[in-house]
Each structure stands twice: as C-alpha cells, then as structure tokens.
DRENLOMI-104541 format. One record per residue (C-alpha): y, z, x; residue in one letter. Coordinates in nm, 3 decimals. Layout:
! residues N
r py:Y pz:Z px:X residu:A;
...
! end
This chain:
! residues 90
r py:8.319 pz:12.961 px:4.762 residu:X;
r py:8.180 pz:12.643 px:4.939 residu:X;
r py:8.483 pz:12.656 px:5.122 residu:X;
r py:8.546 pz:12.992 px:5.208 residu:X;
r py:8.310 pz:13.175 px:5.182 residu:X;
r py:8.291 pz:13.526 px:4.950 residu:X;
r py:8.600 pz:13.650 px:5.146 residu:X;
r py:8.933 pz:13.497 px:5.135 residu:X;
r py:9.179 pz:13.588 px:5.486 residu:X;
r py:9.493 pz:13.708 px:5.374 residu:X;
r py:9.652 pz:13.344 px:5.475 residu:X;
r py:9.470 pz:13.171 px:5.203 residu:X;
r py:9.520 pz:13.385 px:4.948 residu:X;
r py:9.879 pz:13.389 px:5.021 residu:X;
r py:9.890 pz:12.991 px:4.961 residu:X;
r py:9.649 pz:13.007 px:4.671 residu:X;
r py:9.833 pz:13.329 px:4.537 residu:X;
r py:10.138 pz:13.063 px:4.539 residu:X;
r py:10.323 pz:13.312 px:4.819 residu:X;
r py:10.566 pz:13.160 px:5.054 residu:X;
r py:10.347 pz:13.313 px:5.373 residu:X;
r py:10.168 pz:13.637 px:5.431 residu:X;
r py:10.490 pz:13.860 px:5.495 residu:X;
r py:10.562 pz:13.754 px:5.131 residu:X;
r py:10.172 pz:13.896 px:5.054 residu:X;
r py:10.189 pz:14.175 px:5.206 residu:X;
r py:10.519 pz:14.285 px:5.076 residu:X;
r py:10.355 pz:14.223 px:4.740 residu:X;
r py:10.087 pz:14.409 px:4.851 residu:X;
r py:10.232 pz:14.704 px:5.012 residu:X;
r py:10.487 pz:14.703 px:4.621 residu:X;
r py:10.164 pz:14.722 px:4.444 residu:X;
r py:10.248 pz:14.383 px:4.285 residu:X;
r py:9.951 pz:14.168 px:4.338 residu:X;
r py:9.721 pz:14.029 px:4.079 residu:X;
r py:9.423 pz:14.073 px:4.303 residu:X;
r py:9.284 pz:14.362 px:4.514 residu:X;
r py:9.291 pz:14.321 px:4.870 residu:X;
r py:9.119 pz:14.539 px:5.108 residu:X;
r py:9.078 pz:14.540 px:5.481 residu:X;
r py:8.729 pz:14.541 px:5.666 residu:X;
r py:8.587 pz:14.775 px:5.922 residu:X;
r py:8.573 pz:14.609 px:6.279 residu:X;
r py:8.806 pz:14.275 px:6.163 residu:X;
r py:9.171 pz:14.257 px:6.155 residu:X;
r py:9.365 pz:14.209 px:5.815 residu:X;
r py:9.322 pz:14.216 px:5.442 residu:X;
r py:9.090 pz:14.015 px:5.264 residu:X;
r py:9.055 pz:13.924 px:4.940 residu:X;
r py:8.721 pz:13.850 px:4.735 residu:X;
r py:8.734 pz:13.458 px:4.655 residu:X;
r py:8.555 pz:13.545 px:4.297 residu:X;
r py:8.847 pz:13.743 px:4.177 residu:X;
r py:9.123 pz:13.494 px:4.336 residu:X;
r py:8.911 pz:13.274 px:4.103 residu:X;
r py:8.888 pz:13.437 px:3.818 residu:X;
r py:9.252 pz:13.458 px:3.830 residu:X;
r py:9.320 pz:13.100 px:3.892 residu:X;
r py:9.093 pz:13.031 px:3.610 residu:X;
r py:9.292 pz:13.332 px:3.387 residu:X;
r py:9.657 pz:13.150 px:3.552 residu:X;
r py:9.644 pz:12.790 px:3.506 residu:X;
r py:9.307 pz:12.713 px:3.249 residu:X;
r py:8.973 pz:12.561 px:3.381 residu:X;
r py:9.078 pz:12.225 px:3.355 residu:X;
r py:9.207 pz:12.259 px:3.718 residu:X;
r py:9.180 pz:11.917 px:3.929 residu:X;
r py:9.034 pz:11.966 px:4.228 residu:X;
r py:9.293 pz:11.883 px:4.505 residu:X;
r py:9.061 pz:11.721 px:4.747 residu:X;
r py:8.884 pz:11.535 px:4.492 residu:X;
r py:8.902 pz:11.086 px:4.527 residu:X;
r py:9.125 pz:10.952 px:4.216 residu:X;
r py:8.781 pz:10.794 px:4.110 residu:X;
r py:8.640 pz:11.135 px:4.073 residu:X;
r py:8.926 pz:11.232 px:3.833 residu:X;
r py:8.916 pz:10.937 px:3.626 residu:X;
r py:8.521 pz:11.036 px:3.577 residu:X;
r py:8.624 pz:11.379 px:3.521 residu:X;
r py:8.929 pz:11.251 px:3.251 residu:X;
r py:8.669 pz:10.990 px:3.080 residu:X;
r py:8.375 pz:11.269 px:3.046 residu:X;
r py:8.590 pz:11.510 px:2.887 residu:X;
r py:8.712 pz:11.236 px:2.597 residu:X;
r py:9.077 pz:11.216 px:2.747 residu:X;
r py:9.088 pz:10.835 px:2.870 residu:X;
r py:9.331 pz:10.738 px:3.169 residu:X;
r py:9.676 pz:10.653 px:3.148 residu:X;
r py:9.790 pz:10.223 px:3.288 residu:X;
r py:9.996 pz:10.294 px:3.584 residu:X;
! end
C-alpha cells in the first residue's frame, strides 16, 4: 500500500495479476474469471481493484516469503540470514 495506495488502477493489477495487458484483464473480467473483485468508481474512469485483496491473493498465490523486487541484494541476504536460511557462494 506504500506504493499505491488502497486502490490499485486496472494497469497494475493487470501486471501484478500476471496478465499480458489490461485487454487481457478485462476479458477476464468481463468472463467472470478473475481472482479479485474489481469495481469502477463514480466520477473516475476504469476499474479498480482494492490493493488488500490483490494482496491477500499474492500472499494465498505464491507464500509470504515473497522477495521484494525493489529491494538491494544486501537487504535479501539480511532477510535470507534472519530467517535461518544462509546464502548460497556465487
């Protein structure tokens, strides 16, 4: 949410969703076939999504130990060490 906000445009979600681009989204959408509601707002143009439940599912998808892409390779190593799992030579 530091990010984005609480509402996700329909262009994000569609990358974090894992969607080739929003006409991809919102034939998903309009099918019924998303794993996240989407709603449009009064007075702005196109569908949102709330970035709690893209979260949630994220967290549901692909486990809580996901690394943060914008995080330093320092950062990760910290993260790897804390949680017992040491880091690999290169």
């Amino acid at each position: 949410m530091q990010m984005h906000g609480p509402l996700l445009p329909a262009a994000v979600a569609a990358r974090i969703l894992g969607f080739s681009g929003t006409d991809a989204l919102r034939q998903a959408r309009i099918r019924h076939r998303l794993p996240i509601p989407m709603f449009p707002i009064k007075g702005r143009r196109g569908w949102f999504a709330s970035t709690a439940a893209v979260a949630a599912w994220l967290e549901q998808t692909v486990g809580p130990n996901v690394i943060d892409p914008f995080a330093t390779e320092e950062a990760v190593s910290e993260a790897a060490l804390q949680r017992g799992e040491g880091v690999a030579e290169r």
